[in-house]
C-alpha positions in Angstrom: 0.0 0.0 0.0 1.4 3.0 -1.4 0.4 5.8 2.0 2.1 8.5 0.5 0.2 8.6 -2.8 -3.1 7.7 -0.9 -2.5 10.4 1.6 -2.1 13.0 -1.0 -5.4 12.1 -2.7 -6.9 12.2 0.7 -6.0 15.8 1.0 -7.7 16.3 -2.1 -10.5 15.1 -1.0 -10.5 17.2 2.5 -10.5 20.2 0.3 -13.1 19.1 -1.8 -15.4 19.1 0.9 -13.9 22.2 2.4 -15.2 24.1 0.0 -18.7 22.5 0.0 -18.4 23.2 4.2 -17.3 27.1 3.4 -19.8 27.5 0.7 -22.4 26.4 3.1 -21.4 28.6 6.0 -22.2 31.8 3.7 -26.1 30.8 4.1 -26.2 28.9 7.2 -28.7 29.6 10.1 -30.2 28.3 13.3 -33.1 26.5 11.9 -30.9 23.6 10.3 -29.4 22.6 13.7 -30.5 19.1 15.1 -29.5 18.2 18.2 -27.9 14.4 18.7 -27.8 14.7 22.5 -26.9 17.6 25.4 -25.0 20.5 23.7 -24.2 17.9 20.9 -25.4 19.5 17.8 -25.4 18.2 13.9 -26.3 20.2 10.9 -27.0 18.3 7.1 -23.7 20.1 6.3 -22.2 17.2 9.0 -24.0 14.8 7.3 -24.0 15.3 3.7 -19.8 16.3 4.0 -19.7 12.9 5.6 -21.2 11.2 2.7 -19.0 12.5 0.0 -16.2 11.8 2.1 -17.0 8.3 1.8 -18.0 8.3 -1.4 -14.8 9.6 -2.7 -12.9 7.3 -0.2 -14.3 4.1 -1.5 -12.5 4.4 -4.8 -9.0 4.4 -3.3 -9.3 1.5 -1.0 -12.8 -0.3 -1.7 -12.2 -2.4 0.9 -11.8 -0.4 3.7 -14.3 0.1 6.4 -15.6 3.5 7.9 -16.2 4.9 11.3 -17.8 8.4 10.8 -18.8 11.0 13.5 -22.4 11.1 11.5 -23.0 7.5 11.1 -24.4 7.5 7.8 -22.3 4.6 6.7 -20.1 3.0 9.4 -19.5 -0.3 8.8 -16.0 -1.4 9.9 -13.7 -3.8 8.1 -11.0 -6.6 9.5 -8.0 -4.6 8.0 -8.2 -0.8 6.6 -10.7 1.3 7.9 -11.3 5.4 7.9 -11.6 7.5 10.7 -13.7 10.8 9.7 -15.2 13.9 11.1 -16.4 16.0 8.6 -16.9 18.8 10.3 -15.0 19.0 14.0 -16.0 22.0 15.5 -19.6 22.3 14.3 -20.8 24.2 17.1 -18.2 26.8 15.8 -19.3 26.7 12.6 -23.4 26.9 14.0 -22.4 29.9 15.5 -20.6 31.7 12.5 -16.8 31.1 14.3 -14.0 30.5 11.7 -12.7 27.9 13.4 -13.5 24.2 12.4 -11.9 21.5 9.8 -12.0 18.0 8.2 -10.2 15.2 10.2 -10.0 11.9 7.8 -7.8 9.1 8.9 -6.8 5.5 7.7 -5.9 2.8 10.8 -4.7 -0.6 9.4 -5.5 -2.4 12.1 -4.9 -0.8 15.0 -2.2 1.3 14.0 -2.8 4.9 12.4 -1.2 5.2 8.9 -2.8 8.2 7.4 -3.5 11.5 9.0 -5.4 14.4 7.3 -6.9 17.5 8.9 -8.2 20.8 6.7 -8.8 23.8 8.3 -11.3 25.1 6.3 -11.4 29.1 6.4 -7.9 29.2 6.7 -7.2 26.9 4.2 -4.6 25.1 5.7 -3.8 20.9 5.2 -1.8 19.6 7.2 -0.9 15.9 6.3 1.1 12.8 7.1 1.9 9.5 6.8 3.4 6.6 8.0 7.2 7.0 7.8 6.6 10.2 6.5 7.9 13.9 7.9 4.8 16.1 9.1 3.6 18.8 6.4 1.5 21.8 6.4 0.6 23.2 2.9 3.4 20.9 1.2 5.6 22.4 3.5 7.2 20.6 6.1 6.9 21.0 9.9 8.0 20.1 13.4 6.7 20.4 17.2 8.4 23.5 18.9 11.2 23.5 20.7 10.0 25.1 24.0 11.8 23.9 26.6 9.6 24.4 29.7 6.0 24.7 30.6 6.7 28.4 31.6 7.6 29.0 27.9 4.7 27.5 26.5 1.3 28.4 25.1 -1.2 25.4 25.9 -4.3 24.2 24.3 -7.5 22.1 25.8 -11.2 21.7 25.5 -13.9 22.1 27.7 -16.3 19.1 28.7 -19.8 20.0 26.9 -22.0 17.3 27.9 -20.1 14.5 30.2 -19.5 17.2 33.8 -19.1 14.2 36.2 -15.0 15.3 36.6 -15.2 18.7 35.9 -14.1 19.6 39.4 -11.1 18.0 38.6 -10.6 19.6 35.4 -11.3 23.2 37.2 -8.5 22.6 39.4 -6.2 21.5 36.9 -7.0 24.4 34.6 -6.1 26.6 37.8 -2.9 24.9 38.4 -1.9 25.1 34.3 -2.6 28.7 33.6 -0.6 29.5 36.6 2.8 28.1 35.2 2.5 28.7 31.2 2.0 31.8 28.9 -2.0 31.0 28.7 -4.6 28.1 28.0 -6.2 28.3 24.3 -9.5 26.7 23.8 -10.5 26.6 19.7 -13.0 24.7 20.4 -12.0 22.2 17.5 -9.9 19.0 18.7 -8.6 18.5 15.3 -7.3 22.1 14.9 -5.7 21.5 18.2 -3.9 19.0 17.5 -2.7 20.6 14.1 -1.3 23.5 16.1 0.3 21.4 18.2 2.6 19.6 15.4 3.3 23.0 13.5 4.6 24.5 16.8 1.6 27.3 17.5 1.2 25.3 20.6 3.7 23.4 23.1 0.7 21.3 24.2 -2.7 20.2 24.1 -5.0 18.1 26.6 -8.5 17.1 26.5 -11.0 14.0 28.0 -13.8 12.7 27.0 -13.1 13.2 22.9 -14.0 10.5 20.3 -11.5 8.7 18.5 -12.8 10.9 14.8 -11.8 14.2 16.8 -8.1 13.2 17.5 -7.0 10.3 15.0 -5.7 12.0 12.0 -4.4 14.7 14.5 -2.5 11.8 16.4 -0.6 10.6 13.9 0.2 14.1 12.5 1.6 14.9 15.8 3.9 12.0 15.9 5.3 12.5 12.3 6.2 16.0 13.2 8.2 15.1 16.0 6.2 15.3 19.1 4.8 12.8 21.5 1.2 11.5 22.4 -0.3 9.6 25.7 -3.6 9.1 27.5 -4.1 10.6 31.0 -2.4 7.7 32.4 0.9 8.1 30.1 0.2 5.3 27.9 -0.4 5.1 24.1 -4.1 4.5 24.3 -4.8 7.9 23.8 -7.2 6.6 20.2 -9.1 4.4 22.7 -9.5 6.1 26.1 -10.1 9.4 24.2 -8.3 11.6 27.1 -5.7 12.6 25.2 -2.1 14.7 26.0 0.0 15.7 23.1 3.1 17.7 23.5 6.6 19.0 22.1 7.9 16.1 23.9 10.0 19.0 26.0 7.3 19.4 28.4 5.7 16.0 28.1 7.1 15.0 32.0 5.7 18.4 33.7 2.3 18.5 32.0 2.0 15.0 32.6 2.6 15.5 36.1 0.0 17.8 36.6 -2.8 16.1 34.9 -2.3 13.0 37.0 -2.1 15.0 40.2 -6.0 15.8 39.5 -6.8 12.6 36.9 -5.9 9.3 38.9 
């Protein structure tokens, strides 16, 4: 399997949709919102930028199988199978903020091979590949070189639905904005993670994510240099979906923190 060609047709395809997603912003209004659950909120943007995804994925791998944010076609095979969000950060894009992109990823079993995420309105790709360097626009990048949390500009997410730790999360956002340059919240995991392996952030942490938000930003991550866990400072970061993804300088103190209020 040839991952550098099929990664660059994937980017294609991210932009294709992109432009379907930033065409439909122009017109977009309250009315279209459904609601999936608590604060949880779909649009038929989501849903029809999900289906030409897939669509235009089945012709490079016809075998592969699909988990989707959306679920309009999941169906999930014994090898290859896609990891998309169409849209991450609709609730940005339902409330007319610029901030929100395509994720698509490919896992061959259970190990991440492709990553894609498209930032739409800014029209930024970032893309990689197993064995591959980390690229942003054809151009290649690399996690900062920030030696210390006090140097560093950090990124997370707020819980939106799921408030059961957010005590725990309070306290830690205390402790962390106390001992970097300032927390970021996009509100897009997938941007996050982006930002993260093109050096705009040292760091990023979140809980309670699905493996669509993060997986194409995972593996970007990695190619650009930088290092991934879970809360617990494993590699199951795809499968618990509390995530930590750093410079790999600051890796040990960040991690430190978390697990002081996440045991």
């Amino acid at each position: 399997m040839n991952y550098e060609s099929i990664c660059l047709q994937v980017t294609e395809i991210a932009k294709q949709t992109g432009q379907f997603i930033r065409s439909e912003a122009r017109n977009f209004t309250a009315e279209k919102i459904e609601y999936k659950g608590l604060n949880d909120m779909v649009s038929y943007v989501d849903k029809t930028a999900e289906e030409r995804i897939i669509a235009a994925l089945r012709h490079i791998i016809p075998e592969a199988g699909f988990i989707g944010e959306e679920n309009t076609n999941n169906k999930m095979a014994e090898t290859y199978n896609w990891i998309i969000d169409p849209l991450d950060g609709t609730t940005n894009f339902i409330h007319g903020i610029p901030t929100y992109a395509v994720s698509i990823a490919l896992k061959m079993n259970n190990e991440l091979v492709i990553g894609v995420v498209y930032e739409v309105e800014r029209d930024e790709c970032f893309y990689a590949w197993q064995g591959s360097k980390a690229y942003l626009n054809g151009k290649e990048i690399h996690v900062s070189d920030n030696p210390t949390l006090e140097k560093s500009l950090i990124a997370t997410g707020f819980p939106y639905y799921d408030f059961k730790r957010q005590q725990n999360y309070m306290a830690l956002f205390n402790e962390v904005m106390q001992k970097c340059h300032g927390l970021r919240r996009i509100g897009a995991a997938a941007v996050d993670l982006a930002y993260t392996a093109c050096g705009r952030f040292d760091a990023y942490f979140e809980y309670n994510l699905k493996p669509w938000d993060i997986a194409a930003g995972i593996l970007i991550v990695k190619q650009a240099g930088g290092q991934v866990f879970d809360f617990d400072g494993g590699d199951n970061a795809l499968t618990t979906c509390d995530i930590i993804a750093t410079n790999g300088k600051v890796s040990v103190e960040l991690m430190q923190i978390i697990k002081k209020h996440f045991n």
